[in-house]
C-alpha positions as CSV (number, residue, x, y, z in Angstrom):
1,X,0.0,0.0,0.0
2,X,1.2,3.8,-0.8
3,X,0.2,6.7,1.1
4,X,1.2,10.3,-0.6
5,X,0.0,12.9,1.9
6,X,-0.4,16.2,-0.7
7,X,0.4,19.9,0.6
8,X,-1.6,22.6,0.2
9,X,-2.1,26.1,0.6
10,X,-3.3,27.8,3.5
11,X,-7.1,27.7,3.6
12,X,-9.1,29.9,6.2
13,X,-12.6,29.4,6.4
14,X,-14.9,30.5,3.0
15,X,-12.0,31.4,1.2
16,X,-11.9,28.2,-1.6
17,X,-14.7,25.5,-2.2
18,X,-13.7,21.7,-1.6
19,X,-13.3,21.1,-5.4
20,X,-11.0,24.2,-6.1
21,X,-8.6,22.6,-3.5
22,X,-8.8,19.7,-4.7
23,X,-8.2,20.6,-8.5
24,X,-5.3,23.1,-7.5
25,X,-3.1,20.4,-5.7
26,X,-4.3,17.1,-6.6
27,X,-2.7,16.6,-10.0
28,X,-3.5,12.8,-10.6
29,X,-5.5,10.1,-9.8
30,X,-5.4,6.5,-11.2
31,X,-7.9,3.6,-10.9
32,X,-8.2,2.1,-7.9
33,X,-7.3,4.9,-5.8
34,X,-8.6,6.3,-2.8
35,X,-8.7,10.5,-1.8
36,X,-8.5,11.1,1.8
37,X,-9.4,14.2,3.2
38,X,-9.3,15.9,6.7
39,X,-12.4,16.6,8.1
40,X,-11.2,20.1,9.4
41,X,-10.8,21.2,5.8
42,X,-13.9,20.3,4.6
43,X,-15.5,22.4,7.8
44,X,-13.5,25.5,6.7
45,X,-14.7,25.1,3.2
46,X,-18.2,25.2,4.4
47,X,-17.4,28.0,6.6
48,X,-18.1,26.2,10.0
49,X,-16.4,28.4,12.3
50,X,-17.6,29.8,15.3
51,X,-16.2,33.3,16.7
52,X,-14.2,32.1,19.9
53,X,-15.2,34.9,21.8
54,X,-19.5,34.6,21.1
55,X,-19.7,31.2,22.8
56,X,-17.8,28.9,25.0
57,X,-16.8,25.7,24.4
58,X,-18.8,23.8,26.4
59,X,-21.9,25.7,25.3
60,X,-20.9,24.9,21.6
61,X,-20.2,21.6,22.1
62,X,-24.2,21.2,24.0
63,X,-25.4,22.8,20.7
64,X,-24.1,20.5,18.7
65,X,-23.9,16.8,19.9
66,X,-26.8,14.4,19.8
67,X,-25.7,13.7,22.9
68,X,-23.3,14.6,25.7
69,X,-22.0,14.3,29.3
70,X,-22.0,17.0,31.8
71,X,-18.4,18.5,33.1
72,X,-19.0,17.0,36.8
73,X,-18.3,13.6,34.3
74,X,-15.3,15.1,32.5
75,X,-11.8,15.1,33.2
76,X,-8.8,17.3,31.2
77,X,-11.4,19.8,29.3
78,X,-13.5,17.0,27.5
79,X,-16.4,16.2,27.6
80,X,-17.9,12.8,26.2
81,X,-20.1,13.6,22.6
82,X,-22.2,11.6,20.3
83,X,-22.2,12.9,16.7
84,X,-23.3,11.5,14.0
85,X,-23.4,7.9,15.7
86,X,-19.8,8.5,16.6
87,X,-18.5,8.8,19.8
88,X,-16.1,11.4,19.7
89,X,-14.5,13.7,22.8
90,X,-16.0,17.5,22.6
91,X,-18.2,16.7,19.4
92,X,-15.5,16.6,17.3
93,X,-14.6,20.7,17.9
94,X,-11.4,21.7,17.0
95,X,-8.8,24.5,17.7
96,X,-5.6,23.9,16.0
97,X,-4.3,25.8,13.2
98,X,-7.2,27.6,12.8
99,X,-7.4,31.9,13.8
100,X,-9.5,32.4,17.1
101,X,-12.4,30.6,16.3
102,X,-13.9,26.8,16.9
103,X,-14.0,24.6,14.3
104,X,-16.9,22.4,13.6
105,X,-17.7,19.1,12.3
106,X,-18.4,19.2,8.3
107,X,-22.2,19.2,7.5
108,X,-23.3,15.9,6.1
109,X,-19.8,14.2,5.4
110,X,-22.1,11.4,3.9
111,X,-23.0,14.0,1.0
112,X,-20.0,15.3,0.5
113,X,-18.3,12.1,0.1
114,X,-20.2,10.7,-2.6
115,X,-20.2,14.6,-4.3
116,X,-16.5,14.1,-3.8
117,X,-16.1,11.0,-5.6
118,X,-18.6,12.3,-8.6
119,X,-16.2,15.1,-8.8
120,X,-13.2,13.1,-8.8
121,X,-14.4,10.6,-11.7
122,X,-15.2,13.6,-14.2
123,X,-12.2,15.4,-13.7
124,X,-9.8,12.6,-13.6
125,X,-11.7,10.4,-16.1
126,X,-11.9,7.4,-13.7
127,X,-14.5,5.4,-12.5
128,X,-12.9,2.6,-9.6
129,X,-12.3,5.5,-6.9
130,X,-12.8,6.0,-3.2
131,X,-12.9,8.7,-0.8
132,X,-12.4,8.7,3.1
133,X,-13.3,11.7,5.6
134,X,-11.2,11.2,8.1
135,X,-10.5,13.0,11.7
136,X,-8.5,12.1,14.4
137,X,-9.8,10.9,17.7
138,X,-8.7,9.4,21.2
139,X,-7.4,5.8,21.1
140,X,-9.8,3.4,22.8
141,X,-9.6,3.2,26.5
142,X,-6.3,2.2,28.1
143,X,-3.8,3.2,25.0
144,X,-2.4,6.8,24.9
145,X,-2.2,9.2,21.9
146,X,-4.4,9.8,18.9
147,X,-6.0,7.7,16.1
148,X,-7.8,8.8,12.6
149,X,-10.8,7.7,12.0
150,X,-13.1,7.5,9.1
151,X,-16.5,9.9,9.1
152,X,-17.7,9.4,5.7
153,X,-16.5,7.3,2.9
154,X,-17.4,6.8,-1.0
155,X,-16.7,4.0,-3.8
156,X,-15.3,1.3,-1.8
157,X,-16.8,-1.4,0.8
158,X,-15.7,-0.2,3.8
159,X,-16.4,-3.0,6.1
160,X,-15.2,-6.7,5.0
161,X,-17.3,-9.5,6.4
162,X,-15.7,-12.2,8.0
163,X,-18.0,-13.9,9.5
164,X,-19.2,-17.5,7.6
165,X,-15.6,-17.9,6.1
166,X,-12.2,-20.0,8.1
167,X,-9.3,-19.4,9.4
168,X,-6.2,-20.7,9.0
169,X,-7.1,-23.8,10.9
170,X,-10.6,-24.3,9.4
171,X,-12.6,-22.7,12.1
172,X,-15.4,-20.7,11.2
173,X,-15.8,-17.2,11.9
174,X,-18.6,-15.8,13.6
175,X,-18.8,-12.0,14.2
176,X,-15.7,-11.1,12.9
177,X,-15.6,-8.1,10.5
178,X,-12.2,-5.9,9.0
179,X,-12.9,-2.4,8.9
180,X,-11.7,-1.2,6.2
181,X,-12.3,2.0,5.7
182,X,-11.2,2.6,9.4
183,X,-8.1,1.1,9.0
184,X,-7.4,3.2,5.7
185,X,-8.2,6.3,7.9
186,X,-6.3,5.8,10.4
187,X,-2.9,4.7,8.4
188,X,-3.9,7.9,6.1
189,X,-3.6,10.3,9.4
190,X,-0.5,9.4,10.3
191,X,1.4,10.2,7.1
192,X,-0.6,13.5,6.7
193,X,0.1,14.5,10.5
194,X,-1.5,16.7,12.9
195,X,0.8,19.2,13.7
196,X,1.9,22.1,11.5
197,X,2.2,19.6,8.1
198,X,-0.4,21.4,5.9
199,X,-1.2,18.0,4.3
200,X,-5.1,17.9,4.7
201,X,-5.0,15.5,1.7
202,X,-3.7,12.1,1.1
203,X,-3.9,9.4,-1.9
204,X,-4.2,5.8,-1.1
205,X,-2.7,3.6,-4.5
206,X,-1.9,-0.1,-4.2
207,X,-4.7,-1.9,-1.9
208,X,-5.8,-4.9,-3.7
209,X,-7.5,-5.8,-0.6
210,X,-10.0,-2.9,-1.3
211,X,-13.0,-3.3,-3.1
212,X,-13.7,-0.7,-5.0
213,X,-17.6,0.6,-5.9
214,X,-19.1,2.9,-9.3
215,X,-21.9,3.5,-6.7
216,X,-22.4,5.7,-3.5
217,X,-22.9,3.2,-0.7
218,X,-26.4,2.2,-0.1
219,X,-27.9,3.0,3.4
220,X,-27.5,-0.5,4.3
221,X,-23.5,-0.2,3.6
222,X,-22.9,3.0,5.8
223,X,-25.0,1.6,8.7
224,X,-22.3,-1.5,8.6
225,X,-19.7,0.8,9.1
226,X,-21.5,1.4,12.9
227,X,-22.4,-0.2,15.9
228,X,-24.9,0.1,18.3
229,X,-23.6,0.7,21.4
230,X,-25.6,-1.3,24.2
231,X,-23.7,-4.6,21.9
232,X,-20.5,-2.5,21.4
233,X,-17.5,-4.1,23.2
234,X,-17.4,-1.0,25.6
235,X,-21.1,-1.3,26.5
236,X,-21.2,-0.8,29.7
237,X,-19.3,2.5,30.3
238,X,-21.3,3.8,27.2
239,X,-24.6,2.9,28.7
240,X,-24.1,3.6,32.4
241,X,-22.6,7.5,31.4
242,X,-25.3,10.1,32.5
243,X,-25.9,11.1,28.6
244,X,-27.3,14.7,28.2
245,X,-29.8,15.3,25.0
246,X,-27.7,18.0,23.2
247,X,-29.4,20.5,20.3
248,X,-27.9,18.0,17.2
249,X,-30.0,15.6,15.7
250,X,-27.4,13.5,13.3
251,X,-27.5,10.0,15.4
252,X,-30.3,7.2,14.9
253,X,-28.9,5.6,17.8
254,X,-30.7,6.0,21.8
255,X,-28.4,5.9,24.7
């Protein structure tokens, strides 16, 4: 597998649309290929910035989760967030490398994956090509540092089915799935960085392991890609946390 993580300019918020940053700095793409792109600069091209100093944090982030816990749960500034049927730390908020304002989530990374890949496929004449939102989150409990993770993704089967088929030995499988997409994301964030790179973008060649779609996925296929979390392996701190309704509405999932 090859990673290229691609530079770019400087974008502030509503400066440049999606596809003009794209087009400027993305000179190829060849079959079979997958575009990753950093959920912070899709925010900024849609201009999701809030003014630093006409909210705080902990207000924005009760606006905008689906669901959240209240500081008295909360250690180091964070506060537990459901978005999107993600469970992400301060509903995905940033502040890095951005001028004195918050950073939201994108609106409807779903849309603007599949839009993505329709781009990509007229303007590079392909039609085998994936795209991956991607952000970078906690690890899971008990590991330090951060981890990318995908939001959104477009032209590929994200998560492989194991379950049914055997292992080495001839045992059958019978859960098991290989997320994809998710691992894509995350070996996609650490060549691009998360410090002062300017590498928002990344191109994934070489991943005969992937299979590639000429189709958005179905609802069915982005619903795989998710879990709900009173069977989720961390069930019982998810469900026993005192959960706040927050003012988002993206989740289908009840905690």
């Amino acid at each position: 597998m090859n990673i290229e993580a691609i530079k770019t300019r400087l974008v502030r918020a509503g400066e440049f649309s999606l596809e003009q940053i794209i087009a400027e700095h993305v000179l190829q793409i060849k079959e079979d290929s997958i575009l990753v792109i950093s959920s912070k600069i899709i925010a900024l091209c849609q201009n999701r910035t809030i003014d630093k100093q006409s909210i705080t944090k902990t207000e924005l982030i009760k606006q905008q989760a689906d669901y959240y816990t209240p500081d008295d749960f909360n250690k180091y500034g964070f506060n537990f967030s459901i978005v999107n049927n993600t469970f992400i730390p301060s509903a995905g908020i940033d502040e890095s490398n951005v001028d004195d304002v918050f950073v939201l989530w994108p609106e409807n990374p779903q849309a603007v994956a599949n839009e993505v890949r329709t781009f990509l496929c007229k303007k590079y004449n392909v039609n085998r090509v994936g795209v991956i939102i991607t952000d970078s989150t906690c690890m899971p409990p008990m590991r330090a540092g951060t981890i990318g993770i995908m939001l959104a993704h477009s032209g590929f089967v994200a998560v492989k089915q194991l379950a049914g088929t055997k292992d080495l030995f001839g045992r059958t499988f019978e859960v098991s799935k290989s997320a994809i997409g998710g691992g894509l994301a995350a070996a996609a964030n650490v060549v691009m960085g998360e410090g002062t790179e300017q590498t928002p973008l990344a191109l994934i060649s070489n991943v005969p392991f992937v299979t590639f779609q000429t189709q958005n996925p179905t609802p069915k296929e982005i619903e795989a890609t998710y879990i709900s979390p009173e069977i989720d392996l961390y069930a019982p701190f998810i469900m026993s946390a005192p959960w706040q309704k927050g003012g988002g509405g993206t989740s289908n999932i009840v905690v």
